[in-house]
C-alpha positions in Angstrom: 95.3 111.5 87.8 94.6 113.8 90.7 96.1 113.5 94.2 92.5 112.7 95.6 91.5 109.9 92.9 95.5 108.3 93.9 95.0 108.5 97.4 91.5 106.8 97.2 92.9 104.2 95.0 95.9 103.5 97.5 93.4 103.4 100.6 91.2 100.7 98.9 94.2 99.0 97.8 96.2 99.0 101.4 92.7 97.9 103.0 92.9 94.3 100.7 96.6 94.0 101.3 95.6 94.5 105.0 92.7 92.3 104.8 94.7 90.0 102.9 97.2 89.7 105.3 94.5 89.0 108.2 93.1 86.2 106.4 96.7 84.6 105.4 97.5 84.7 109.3 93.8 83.3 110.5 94.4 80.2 107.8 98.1 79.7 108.1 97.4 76.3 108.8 94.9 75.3 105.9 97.7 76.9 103.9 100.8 75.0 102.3 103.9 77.0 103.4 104.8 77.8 100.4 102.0 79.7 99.3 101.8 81.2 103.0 105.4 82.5 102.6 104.4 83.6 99.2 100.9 85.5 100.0 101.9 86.7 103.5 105.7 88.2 102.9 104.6 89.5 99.5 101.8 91.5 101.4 103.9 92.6 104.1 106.5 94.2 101.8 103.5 95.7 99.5 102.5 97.4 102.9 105.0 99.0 104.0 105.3 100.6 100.3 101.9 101.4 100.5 102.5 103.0 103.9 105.7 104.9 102.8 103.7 106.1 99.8 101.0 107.0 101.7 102.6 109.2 104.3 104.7 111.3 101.6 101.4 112.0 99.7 100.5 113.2 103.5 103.0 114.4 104.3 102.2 118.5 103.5 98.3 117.3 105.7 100.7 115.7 108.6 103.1 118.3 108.7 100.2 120.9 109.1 98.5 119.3 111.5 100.9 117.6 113.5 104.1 119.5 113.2 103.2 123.0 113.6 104.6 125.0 116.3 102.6 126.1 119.3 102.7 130.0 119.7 104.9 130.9 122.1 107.8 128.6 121.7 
C-alpha cells in the first residue's frame, strides 16, 4: 500500500477515535462506567499510537519544513 493511501487511512481512522472520544466524554454520564473506562481509555491509548505513527510517517515533511536551518546560522 502506498504511503499516501496509509496516511489517508490513518487520518480517517484518528478523526473516529477523536470523534469517538468527544462523544464518550459528552455522555459519560448516560454511560455505565465500565463501558466508559472501556470506550474512552481504549481510545486514548489508540490515539497516541495513531499520533506516534502519524508523525514518523511525517516525519521526512516535518523535518523539511520545520527543522531546516535558516541561512546564515
Amino acid at each position: 500500500m502506498k504511503k499516501s493511501t496509509q496516511l489517508k487511512v490513518l487520518n480517517v481512522l484518528l478523526g473516529l477515535l477523536m470523534v469517538s472520544q468527544a462523544l464518550s466524554g459528552f455522555l459519560h454520564n448516560e454511560l455505565s462506567e465500565e463501558n466508559f473506562e472501556h470506550i474512552h481509555i481504549a481510545g486514548a491509548i489508540l490515539i497516541i499510537i495513531g499520533v506516534i505513527l502519524h508523525v514518523v510517517m511525517n516525519w521526512g515533511w516535518a523535518r523539511t519544513n520545520y527543522l531546516k536551518k535558516q541561512k546564515g546560522d
